[in-house]
C-alpha positions as CSV (number, residue, x, y, z in Angstrom):
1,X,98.2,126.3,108.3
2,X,97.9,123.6,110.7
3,X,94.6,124.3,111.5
4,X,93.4,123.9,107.7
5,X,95.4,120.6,107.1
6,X,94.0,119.4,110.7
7,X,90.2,120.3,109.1
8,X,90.5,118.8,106.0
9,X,91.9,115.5,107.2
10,X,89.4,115.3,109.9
11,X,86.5,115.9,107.0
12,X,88.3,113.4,104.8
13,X,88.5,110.7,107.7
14,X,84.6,111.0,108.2
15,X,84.1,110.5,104.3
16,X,86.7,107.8,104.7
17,X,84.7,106.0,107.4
18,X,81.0,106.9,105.3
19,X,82.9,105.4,102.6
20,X,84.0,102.1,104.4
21,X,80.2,101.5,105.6
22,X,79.0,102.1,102.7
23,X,81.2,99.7,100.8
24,X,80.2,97.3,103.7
25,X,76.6,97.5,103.9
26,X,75.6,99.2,100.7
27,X,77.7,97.5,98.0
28,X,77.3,94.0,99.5
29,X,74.4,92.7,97.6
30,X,75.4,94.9,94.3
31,X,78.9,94.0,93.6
32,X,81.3,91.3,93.5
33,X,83.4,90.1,95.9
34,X,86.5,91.3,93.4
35,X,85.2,95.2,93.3
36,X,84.1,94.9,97.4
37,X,88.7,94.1,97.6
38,X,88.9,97.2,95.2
39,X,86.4,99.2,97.5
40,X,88.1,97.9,100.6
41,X,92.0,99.3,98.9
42,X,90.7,102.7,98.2
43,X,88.9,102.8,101.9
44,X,92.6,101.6,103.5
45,X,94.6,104.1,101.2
46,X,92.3,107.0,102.2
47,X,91.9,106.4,105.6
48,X,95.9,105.9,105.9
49,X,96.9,109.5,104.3
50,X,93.9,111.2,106.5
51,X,96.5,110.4,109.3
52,X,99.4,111.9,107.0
53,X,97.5,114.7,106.6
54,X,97.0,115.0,110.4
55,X,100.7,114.5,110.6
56,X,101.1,117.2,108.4
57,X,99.1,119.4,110.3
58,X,101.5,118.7,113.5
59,X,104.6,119.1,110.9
60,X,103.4,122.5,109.4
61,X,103.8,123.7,113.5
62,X,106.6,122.5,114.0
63,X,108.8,123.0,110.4
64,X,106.4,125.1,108.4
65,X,107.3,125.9,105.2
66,X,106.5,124.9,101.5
67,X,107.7,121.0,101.7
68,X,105.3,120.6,104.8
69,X,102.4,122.3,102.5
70,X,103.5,120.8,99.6
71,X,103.5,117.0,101.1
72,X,99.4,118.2,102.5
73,X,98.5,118.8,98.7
74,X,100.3,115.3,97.4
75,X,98.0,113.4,100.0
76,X,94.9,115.1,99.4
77,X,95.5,114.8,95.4
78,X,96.4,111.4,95.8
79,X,93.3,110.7,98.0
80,X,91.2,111.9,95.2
81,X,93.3,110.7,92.4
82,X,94.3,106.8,93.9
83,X,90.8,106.5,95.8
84,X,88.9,108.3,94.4
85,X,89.7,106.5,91.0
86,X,88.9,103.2,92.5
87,X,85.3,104.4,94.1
88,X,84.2,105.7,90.6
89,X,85.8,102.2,89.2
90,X,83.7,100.0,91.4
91,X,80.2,102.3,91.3
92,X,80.2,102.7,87.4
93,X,82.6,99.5,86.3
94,X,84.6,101.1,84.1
95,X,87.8,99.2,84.7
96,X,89.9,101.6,82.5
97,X,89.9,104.3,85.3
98,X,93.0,101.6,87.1
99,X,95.3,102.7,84.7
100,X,95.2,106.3,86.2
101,X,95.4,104.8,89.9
102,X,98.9,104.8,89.6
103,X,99.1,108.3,89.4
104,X,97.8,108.8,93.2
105,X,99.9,106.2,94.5
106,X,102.8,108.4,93.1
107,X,101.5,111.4,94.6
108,X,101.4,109.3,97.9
109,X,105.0,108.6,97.6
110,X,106.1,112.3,96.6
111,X,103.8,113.5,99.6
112,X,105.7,111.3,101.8
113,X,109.0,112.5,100.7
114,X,107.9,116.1,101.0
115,X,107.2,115.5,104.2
116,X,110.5,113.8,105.0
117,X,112.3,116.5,103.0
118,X,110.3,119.2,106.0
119,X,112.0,117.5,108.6
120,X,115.3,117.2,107.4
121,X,115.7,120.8,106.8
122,X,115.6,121.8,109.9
123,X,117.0,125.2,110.8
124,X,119.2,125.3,113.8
């Protein structure tokens, strides 16, 4: 298991980083100022759970178990779910897609307590 949760952090970090230079280079010259701050968010909230899902991939080695798998499903749903709400937002300006960004962010929070939850029950 920690090899998958390894792999698909590592492929979301390089979409991450595609993503940032895009929003850098690309989106410059075709949005405003006010959606490149809503680019930049979703580029900082993906990039941070890549490295919770690389922590997850250490803490499925060490704990295993359904908290540890269930805290790598809660980041990669709120990757696509808080970020990825926020890259369609700013490409297709349809501002109503921020009322289901929430909904990530509280899949970030339940992924982190999932995680906290793995170590906690440690077995001795």
């Amino acid at each position: 298991m920690a090899a998958r949760w390894f792999a698909i952090g590592s492929i979301l970090g390089a979409l991450g980083v595609a993503l940032g230079a895009f929003g850098a280079h690309g989106l410059k010259s075709r949005v405003g100022p006010d959606l490149l701050v809503v680019w930049e968010t979703a580029v900082k909230y993906h990039l941070v759970h890549v490295l919770a899902l690389l922590a997850t991939a250490w803490a499925s080695e060490r704990w295993g178990g359904g908290w540890t798998q269930a805290a790598g499903w809660l980041f990669v749903l709120g990757i696509a779910i808080f970020s990825g709400s926020l890259y369609v937002l700013v490409l297709s300006g349809q501002r109503w897609l921020g009322a289901i960004t929430p909904i990530g962010g509280v899949a970030f929070i339940a992924g982190w307590i999932a995680l906290a939850v793995a170590a906690l029950r440690i077995r001795g």
